[in-house]
KEROVEX-873936 format. One record per residue: residue in three letters; x, y, z of N, C-alpha, C, CB in turn. Coordinates in steps of 0.1 Angstrom, whole numbers. Glycine has a CB too. Layout:
// residues N
REC	code	n.xx	n.yy	n.zz	ca.xx	ca.yy	ca.zz	c.xx	c.yy	c.zz	cb.xx	cb.yy	cb.zz
REC	ala	X	Y	Z	X	Y	Z	X	Y	Z	X	Y	Z .
...
// end
This chain:
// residues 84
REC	code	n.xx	n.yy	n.zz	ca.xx	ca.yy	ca.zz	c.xx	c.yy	c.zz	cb.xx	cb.yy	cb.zz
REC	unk	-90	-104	-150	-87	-98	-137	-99	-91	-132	-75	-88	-139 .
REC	unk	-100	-90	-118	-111	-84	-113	-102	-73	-111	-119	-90	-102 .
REC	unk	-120	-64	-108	-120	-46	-105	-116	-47	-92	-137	-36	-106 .
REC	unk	-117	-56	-80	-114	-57	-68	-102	-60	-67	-121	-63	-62 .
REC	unk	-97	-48	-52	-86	-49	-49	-84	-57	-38	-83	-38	-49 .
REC	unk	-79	-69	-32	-70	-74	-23	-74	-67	-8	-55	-69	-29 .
REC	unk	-76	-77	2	-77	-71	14	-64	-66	20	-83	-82	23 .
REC	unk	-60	-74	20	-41	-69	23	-33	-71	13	-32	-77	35 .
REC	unk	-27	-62	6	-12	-61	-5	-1	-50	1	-16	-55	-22 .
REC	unk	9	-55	-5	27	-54	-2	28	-52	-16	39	-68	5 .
REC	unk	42	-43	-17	50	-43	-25	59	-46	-30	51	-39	-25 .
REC	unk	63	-54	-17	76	-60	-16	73	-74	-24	83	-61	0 .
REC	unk	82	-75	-32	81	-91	-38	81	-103	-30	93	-95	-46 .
REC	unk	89	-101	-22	93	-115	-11	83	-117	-2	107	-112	0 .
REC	unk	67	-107	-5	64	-106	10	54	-119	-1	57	-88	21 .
REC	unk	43	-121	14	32	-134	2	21	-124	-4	20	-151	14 .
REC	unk	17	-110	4	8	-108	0	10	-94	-12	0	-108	11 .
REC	unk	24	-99	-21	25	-91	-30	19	-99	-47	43	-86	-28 .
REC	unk	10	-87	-48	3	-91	-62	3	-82	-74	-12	-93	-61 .
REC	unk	15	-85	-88	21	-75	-97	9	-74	-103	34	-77	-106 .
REC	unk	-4	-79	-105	-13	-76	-115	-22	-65	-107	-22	-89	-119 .
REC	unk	-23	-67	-97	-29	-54	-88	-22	-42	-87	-31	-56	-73 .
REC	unk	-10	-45	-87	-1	-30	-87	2	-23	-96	10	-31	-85 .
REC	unk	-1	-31	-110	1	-26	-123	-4	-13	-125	-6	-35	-132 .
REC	unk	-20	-15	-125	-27	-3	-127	-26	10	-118	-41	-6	-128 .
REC	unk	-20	5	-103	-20	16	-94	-31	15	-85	-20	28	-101 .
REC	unk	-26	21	-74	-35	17	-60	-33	31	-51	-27	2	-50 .
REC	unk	-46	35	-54	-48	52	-44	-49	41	-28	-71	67	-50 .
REC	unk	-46	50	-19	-49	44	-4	-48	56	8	-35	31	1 .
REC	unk	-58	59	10	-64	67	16	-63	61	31	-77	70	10 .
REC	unk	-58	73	43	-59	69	58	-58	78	63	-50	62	65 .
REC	unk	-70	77	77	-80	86	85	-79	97	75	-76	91	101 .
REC	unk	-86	98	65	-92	105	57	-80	113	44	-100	114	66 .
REC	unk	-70	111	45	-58	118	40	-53	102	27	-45	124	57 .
REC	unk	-49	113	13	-40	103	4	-28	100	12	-36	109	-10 .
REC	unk	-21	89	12	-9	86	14	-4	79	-1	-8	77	28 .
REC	unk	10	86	-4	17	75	-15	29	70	-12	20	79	-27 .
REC	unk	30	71	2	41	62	8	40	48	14	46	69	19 .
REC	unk	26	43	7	22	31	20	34	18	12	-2	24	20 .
REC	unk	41	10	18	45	-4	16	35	-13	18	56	-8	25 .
REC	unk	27	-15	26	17	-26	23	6	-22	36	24	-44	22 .
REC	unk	-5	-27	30	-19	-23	40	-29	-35	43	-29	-10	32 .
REC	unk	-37	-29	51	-49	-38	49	-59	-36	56	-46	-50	50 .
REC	unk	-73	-36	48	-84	-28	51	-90	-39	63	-94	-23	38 .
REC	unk	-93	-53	56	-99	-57	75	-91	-52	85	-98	-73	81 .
REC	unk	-85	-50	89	-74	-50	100	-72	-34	103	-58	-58	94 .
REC	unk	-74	-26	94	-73	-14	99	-60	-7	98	-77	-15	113 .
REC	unk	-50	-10	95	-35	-4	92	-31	-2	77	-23	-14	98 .
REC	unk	-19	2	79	-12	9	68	6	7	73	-19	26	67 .
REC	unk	16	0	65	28	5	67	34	12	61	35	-2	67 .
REC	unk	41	20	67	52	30	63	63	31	64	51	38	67 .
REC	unk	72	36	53	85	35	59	92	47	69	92	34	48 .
REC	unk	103	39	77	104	51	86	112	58	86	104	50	96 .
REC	unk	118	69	81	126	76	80	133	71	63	134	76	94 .
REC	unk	147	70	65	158	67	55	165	52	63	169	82	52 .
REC	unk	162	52	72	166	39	81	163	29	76	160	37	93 .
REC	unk	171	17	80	174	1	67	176	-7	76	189	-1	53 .
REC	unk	175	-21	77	176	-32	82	192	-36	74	163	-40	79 .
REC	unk	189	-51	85	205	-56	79	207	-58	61	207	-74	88 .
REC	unk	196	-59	66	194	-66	45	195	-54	38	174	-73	38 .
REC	unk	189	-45	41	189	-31	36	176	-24	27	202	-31	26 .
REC	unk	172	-35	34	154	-33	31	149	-22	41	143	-48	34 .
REC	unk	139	-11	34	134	1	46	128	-2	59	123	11	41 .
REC	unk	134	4	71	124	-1	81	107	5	78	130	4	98 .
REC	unk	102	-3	86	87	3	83	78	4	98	78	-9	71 .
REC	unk	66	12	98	61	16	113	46	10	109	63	37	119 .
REC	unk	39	3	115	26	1	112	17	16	121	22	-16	118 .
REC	unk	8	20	111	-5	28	121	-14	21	118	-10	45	118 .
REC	unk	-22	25	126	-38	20	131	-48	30	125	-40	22	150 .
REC	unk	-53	26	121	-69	34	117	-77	33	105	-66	48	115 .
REC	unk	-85	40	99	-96	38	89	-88	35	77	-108	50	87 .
REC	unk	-90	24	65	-82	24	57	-90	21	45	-71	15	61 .
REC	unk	-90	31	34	-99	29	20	-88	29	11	-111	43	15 .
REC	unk	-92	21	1	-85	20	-14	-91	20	-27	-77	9	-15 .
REC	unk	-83	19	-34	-93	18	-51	-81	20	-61	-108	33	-54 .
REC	unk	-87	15	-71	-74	13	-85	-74	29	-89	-80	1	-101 .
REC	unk	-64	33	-92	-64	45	-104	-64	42	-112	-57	53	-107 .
REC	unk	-74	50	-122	-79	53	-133	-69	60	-139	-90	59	-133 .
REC	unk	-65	59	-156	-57	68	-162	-60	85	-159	-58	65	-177 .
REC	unk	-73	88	-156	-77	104	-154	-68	105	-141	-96	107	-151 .
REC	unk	-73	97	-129	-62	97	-118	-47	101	-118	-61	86	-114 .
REC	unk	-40	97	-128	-32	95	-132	-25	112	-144	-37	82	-137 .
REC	unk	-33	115	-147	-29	127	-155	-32	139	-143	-39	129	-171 .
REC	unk	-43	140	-130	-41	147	-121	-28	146	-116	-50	144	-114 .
// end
């Protein structure tokens, strides 16, 4: 497995660009300068981040989600990460 993470990943299984070996270790994702640990899936060419919106669900009952716009960094966590 590579140290590199994925231009765009999801969490969601169903989606294509969900990858369980990348998620394993954990994925910090930083936007316009702030941690978020609410993201559902991102992606750094492109510049966004989804979120979910509220407690609100689709027919399926899957969360709705709001795309933003802006600077988007990531990187694996480390177990130290991880005990912070």
């Amino acid at each position: 497995m590579t140290s590199e993470l994925p231009d765009r990943l999801s969490i969601d299984p169903q989606s294509p660009y969900y990858d369980e070996a990348a998620l394993a270790d954990g994925v910090g994702v930083r936007f316009k300068g702030e941690e978020k640990t609410n993201v559902e899936e991102y992606c750094v060419s492109e510049g966004w981040i989804r979120v979910q919106a509220g407690k609100a669900m689709d027919r399926k009952g899957k969360p709705l989600t709001i795309k933003l716009k802006g600077p988007v960094e990531v990187w694996r966590k480390s177990a130290d990460d991880a005990a912070e």
